[in-house]
C-alpha positions in Angstrom: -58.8 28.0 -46.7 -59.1 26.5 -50.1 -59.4 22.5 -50.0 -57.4 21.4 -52.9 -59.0 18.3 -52.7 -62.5 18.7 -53.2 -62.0 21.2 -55.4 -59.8 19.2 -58.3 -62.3 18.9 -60.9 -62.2 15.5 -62.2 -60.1 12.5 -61.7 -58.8 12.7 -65.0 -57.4 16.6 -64.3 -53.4 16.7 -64.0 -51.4 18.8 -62.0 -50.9 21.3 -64.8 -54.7 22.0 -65.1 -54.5 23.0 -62.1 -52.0 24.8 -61.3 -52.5 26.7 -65.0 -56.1 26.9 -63.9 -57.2 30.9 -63.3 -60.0 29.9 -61.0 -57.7 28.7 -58.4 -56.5 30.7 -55.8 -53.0 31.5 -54.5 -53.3 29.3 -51.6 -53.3 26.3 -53.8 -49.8 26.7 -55.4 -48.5 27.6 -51.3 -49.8 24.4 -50.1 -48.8 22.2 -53.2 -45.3 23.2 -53.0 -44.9 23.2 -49.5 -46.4 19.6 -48.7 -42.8 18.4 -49.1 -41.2 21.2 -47.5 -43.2 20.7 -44.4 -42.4 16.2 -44.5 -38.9 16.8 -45.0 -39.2 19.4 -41.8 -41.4 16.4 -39.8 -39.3 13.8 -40.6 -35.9 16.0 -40.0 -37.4 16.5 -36.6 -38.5 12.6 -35.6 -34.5 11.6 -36.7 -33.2 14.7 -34.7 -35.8 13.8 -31.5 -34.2 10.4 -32.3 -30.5 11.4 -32.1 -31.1 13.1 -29.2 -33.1 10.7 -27.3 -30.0 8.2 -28.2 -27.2 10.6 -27.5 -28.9 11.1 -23.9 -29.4 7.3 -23.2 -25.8 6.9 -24.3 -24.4 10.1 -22.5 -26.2 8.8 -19.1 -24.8 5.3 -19.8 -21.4 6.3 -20.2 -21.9 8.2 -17.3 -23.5 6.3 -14.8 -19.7 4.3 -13.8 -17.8 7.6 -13.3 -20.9 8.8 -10.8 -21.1 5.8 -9.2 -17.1 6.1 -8.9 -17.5 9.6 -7.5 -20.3 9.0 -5.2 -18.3 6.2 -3.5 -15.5 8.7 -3.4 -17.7 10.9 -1.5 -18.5 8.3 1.2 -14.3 7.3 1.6 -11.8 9.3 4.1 -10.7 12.3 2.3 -7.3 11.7 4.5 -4.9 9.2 4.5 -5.3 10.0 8.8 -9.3 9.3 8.8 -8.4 6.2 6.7 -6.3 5.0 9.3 -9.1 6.0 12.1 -12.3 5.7 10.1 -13.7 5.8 13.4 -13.0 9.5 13.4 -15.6 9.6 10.5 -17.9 7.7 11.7 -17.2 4.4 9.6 -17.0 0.9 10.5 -13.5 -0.6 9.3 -14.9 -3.4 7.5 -17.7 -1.4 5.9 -14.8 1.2 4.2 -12.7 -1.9 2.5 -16.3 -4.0 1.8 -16.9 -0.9 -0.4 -13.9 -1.2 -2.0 -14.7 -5.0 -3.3 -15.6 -3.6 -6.8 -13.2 -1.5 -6.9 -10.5 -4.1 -6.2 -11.9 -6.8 -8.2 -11.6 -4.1 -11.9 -8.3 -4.2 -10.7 -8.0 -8.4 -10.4 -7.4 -8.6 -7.0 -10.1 -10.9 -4.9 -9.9 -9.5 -1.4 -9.3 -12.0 1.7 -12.4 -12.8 4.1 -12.9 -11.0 6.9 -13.5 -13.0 10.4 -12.8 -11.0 13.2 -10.9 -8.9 15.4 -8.2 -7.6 12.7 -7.6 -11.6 11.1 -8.4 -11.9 7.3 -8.6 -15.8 6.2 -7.0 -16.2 2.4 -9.9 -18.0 0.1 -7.9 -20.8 -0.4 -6.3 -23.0 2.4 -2.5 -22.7 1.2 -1.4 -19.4 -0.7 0.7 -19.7 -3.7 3.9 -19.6 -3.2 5.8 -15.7 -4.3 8.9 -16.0 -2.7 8.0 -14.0 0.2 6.4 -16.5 2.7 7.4 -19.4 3.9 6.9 -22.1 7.0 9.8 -23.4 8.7 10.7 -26.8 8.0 9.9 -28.5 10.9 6.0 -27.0 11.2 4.5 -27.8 7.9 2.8 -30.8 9.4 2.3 -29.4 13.3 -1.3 -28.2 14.7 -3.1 -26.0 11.6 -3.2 -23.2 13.9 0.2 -23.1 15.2 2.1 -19.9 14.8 4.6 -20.7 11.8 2.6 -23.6 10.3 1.7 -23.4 6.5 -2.1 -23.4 7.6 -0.8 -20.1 9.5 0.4 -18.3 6.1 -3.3 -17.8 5.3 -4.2 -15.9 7.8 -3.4 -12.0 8.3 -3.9 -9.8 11.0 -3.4 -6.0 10.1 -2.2 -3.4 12.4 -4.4 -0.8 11.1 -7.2 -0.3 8.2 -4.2 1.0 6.2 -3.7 -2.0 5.0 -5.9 -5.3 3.3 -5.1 -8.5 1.9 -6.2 -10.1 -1.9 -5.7 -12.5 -3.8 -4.3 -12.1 -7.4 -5.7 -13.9 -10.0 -3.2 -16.1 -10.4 -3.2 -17.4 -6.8 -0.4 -14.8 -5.3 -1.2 -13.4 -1.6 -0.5 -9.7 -1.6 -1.2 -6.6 0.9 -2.8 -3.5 -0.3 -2.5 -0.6 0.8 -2.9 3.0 1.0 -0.6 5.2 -0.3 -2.0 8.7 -1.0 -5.2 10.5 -0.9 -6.0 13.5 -2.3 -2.8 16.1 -1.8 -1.0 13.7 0.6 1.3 10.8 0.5 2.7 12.0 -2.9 6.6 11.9 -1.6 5.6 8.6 0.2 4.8 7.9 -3.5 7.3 9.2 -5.3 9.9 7.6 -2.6 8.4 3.6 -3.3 8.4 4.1 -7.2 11.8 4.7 -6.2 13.2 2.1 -4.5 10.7 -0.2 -4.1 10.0 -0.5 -7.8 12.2 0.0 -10.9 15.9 -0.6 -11.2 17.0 -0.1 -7.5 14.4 -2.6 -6.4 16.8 -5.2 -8.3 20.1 -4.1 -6.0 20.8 -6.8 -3.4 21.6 -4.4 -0.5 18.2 -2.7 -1.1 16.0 -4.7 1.8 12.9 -2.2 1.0 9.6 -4.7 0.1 8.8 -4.5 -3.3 6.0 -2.7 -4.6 4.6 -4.9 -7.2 1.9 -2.3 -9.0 -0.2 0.8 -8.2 -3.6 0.7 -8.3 -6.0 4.3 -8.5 -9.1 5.3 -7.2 -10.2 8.7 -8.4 -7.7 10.5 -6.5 -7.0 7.9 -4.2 -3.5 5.0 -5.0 -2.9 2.3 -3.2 0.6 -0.1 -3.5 0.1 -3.7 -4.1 3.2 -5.8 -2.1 3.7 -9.1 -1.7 2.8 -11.1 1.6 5.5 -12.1 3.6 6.3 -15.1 6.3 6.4 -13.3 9.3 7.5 -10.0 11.1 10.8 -8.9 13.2 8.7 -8.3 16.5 8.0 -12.2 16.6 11.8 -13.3 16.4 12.1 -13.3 20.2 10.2 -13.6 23.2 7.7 -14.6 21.3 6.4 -18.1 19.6 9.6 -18.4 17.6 12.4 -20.5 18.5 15.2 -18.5 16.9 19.1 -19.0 18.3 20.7 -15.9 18.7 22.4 -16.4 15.4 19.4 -16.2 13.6 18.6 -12.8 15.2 21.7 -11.5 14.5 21.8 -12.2 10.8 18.4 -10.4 10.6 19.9 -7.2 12.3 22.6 -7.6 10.4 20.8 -7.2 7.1 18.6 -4.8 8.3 21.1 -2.4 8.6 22.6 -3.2 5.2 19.4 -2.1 4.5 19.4 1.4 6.5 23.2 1.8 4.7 21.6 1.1 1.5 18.7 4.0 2.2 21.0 6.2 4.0 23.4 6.2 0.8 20.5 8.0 -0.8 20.2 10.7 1.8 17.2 8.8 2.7 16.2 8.1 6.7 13.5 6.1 7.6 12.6 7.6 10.9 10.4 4.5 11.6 12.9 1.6 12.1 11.0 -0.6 14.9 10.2 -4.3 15.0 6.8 -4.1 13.2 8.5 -2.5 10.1 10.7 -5.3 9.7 9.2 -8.1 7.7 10.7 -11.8 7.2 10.2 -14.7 4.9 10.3 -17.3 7.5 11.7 -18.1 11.2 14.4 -20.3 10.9 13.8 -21.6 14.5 17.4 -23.2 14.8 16.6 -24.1 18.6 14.0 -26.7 17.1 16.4 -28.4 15.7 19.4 -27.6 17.1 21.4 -27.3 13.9 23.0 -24.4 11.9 20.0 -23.6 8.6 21.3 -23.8 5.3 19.6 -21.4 4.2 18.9 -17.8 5.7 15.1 -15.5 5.5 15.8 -12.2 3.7 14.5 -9.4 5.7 12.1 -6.6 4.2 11.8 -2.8 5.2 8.6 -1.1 5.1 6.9 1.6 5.4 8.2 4.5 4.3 5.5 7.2 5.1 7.8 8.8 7.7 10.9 8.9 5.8 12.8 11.8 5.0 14.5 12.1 1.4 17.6 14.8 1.0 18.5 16.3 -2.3 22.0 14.8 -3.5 23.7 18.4 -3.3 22.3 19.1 0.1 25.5 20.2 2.2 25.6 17.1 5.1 25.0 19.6 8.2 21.8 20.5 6.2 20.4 17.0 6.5 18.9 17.5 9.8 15.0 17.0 10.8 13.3 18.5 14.0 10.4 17.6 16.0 8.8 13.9 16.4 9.8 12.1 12.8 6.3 12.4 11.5 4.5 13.1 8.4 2.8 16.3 7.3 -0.9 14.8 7.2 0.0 12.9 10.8 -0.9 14.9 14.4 2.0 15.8 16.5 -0.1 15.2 19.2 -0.4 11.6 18.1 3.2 10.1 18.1 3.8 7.3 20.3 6.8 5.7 19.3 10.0 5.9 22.2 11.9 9.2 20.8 16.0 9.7 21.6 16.8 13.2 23.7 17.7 15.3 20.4 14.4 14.6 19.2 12.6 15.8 22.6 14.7 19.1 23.1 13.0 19.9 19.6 16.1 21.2 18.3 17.7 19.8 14.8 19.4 16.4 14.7 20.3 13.7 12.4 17.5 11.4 10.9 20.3 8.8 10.1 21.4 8.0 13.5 17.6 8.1 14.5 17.5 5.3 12.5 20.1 3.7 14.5 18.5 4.6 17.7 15.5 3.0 17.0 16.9 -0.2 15.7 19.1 -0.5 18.6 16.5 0.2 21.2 13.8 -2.1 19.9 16.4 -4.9 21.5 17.8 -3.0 24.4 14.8 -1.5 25.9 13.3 -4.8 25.9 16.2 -6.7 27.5 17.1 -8.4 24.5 20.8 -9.9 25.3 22.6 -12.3 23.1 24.4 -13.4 26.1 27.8 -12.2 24.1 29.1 -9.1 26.0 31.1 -8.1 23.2 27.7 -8.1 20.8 25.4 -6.7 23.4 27.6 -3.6 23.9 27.5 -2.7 19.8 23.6 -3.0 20.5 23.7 -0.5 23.4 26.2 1.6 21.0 24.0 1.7 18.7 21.2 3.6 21.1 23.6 6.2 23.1 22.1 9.2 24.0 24.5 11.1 22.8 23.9 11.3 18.8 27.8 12.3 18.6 29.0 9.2 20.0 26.3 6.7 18.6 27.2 4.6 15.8 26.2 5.4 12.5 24.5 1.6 10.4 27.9 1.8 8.7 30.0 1.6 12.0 27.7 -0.8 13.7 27.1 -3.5 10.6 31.3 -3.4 10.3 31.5 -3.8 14.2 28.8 -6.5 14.1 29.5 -8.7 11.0 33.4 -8.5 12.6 32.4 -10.3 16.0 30.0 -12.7 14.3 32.4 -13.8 11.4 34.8 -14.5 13.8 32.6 -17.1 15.7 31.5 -20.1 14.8 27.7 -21.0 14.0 27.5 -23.3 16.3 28.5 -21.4 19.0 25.7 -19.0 17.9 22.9 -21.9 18.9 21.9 -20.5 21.9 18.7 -18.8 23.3 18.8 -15.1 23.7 17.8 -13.6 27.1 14.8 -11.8 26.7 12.5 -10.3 29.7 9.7 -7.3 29.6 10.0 -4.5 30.8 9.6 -3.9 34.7 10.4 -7.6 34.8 12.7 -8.7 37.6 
């Protein structure tokens, strides 16, 4: 190959000598002209090798989140049934939410400390006040771990891994908890964006808990609600001192509440004690004195209710079998059942509702003592579905009998034994 260097002949010979030069061969004017040709290529390919390096690093940055996001996924129940049994799938309870502290914290939620058994401790020692929680009166200085005390309202105990408690970041106590996963709990959805959120959620009748905000998970949302005071299945023959009056007002309100659903064509199919959510006990028998003030009562969980189209003809809106959801066993429903519902043939969802109310109280020998009152309540839970009262029969009835008594003469204890009790 021709060296253009060592052949140039003097230092003082320009690049027109050269080039116009016979002696020289070919090669010479090949490599001269392509010298730049071939930096532009090198230098084309160390800013492309650049770019690309870059655009990778970048590409596998932006990435990294969403497969961190999806290999958590992975390791989550892939049903909303395994979520309430992790144990099915092999996971610890604790371990499933601790997973989910990231994903909880992106959304400004600070979840409540685990302790043990199924108790959650709040991070601070009083919770801000909501709205929804309160201590009666006559507690807020009593023993920090008495039942009722303001101490109390910082502790949770969940009934299943459902459910967690956070803190938002302004202070407020909420519950999360899961709503849908994957292709199920979408009309559980679509039911609370109903009427637990939006313009319905505003209607005084409407005792459904609101849902303050959705949060999503890949293909996973959870419903954030607000903590409340206390639950229906502590209001007698329990800690709380309540009079029969105070019971009463929260039945009655509880089935303003069914009216309110079941003027939507929707049944709840799931109307027992631990469904029921109050803002406080009023505990009248502490005090011995009519409250001022009355708790409002809450409705959840909806994941067994039934919605009916508004034009569905009214012998249409039936239901058969347990009142279950799709992604829940049939083998698994535990929950006292009314005769229509055993004989597996169709029957009314709404005066299910009814049956259940009424038989949380009558099957545990709940009695207000009143005759007149007690017989509503076993009304309310006939056998036959034909002669049981619908909510609207039984809150006219009921609101009737205690209107036309005084509050006073309401003060009294309710009789309350368990079951096989003499």
């Amino acid at each position: 190959m021709f060296n253009f260097v060592e052949n140039w002949p003097t230092s003082t010979t320009t690049l027109t000598d050269v080039l116009l030069s016979p002696a020289r061969p070919p090669s010479v004017y090949i490599h001269i002209f392509m010298a730049p040709s071939r930096l532009a290529l090198a230098v084309g390919c160390v800013v492309a090798t650049l770019s690309a390096t870059v655009a990778i690093y970048y590409g596998l940055t932006e990435l990294k989140p969403a497969q961190k996001r999806k290999r958590l996924r992975k390791k989550l129940p892939q049903t909303i049934y395994t979520w309430r049994r992790p144990d099915l799938v092999q996971l610890k309870e604790e371990d499933l939410w601790n997973s989910l502290t990231d994903v909880l914290c992106n959304a400004g939620l600070t979840p409540w400390i685990y302790t043990y058994l199924s108790y959650l401790l709040s991070p601070s020692k009083y919770i801000l006040s909501g709205g929804f929680a309160y201590a009666t009166a006559t507690r807020t200085s009593d023993v920090p771990d008495d039942p009722g005390s303001l101490e109390e309202l910082s502790v949770f105990q969940y009934q299943n891994t459902l459910s967690r408690m956070a803190q938002t970041a302004d202070g407020l106590a909420v519950v999360v908890r899961v709503i849908a996963v994957r292709n199920e709990g979408h009309e559980h959805l679509a039911l609370l964006r109903k009427i637990a959120a939006g313009p319905l959620s505003l209607t005084s009748s409407n005792h459904c808990l609101p849902m303050f905000r959705e949060i999503s998970f890949e293909d996973v949302v959870f419903g954030v609600f607000p903590k409340t005071g206390g639950c229906m299945d502590e209001a007698f023959g329990a800690w709380a001192e309540n009079s029969v009056g105070d019971v009463l007002d929260m039945i009655l309100q509880t089935l303003e509440g069914l009216i309110f659903l079941h003027d939507l064509n929707i049944a709840h199919r799931d109307m027992f004690l631990s469904n029921i959510l109050i803002q406080w006990h009023p505990e009248s028998l502490r005090t011995m004195t009519v409250p001022i003030s009355r708790p409002r009562v809450y409705i959840i969980d909806f994941e067994f209710a039934v919605e009916f189209p508004p034009d569905c003809p009214a012998e249409d809106r039936v239901s058969v079998g347990y009142p279950l959801c799709k992604w829940y066993p049939s083998t698994g429903y535990s929950r006292p059942a009314p005769p229509e519902v055993e004989c597996g043939k169709p029957y009314c969802p709404f005066k299910l509702d009814v049956w259940q109310l009424g038989v949380v109280f009558t099957d545990w020998s709940f009695a207000t003592t009143i005759p007149a009152i007690d017989e509503v309540l076993e009304d309310m839970k006939l056998s036959d579905p034909a002669m049981r009262l619908s909510a609207n029969e039984a809150l006219k009835r009921l609101s009737e009998l205690v209107n036309n008594m005084s509050p006073a003469s309401l003060m009294i204890p309710p009789h309350f034994k368990f079951p096989g009790d003499p």
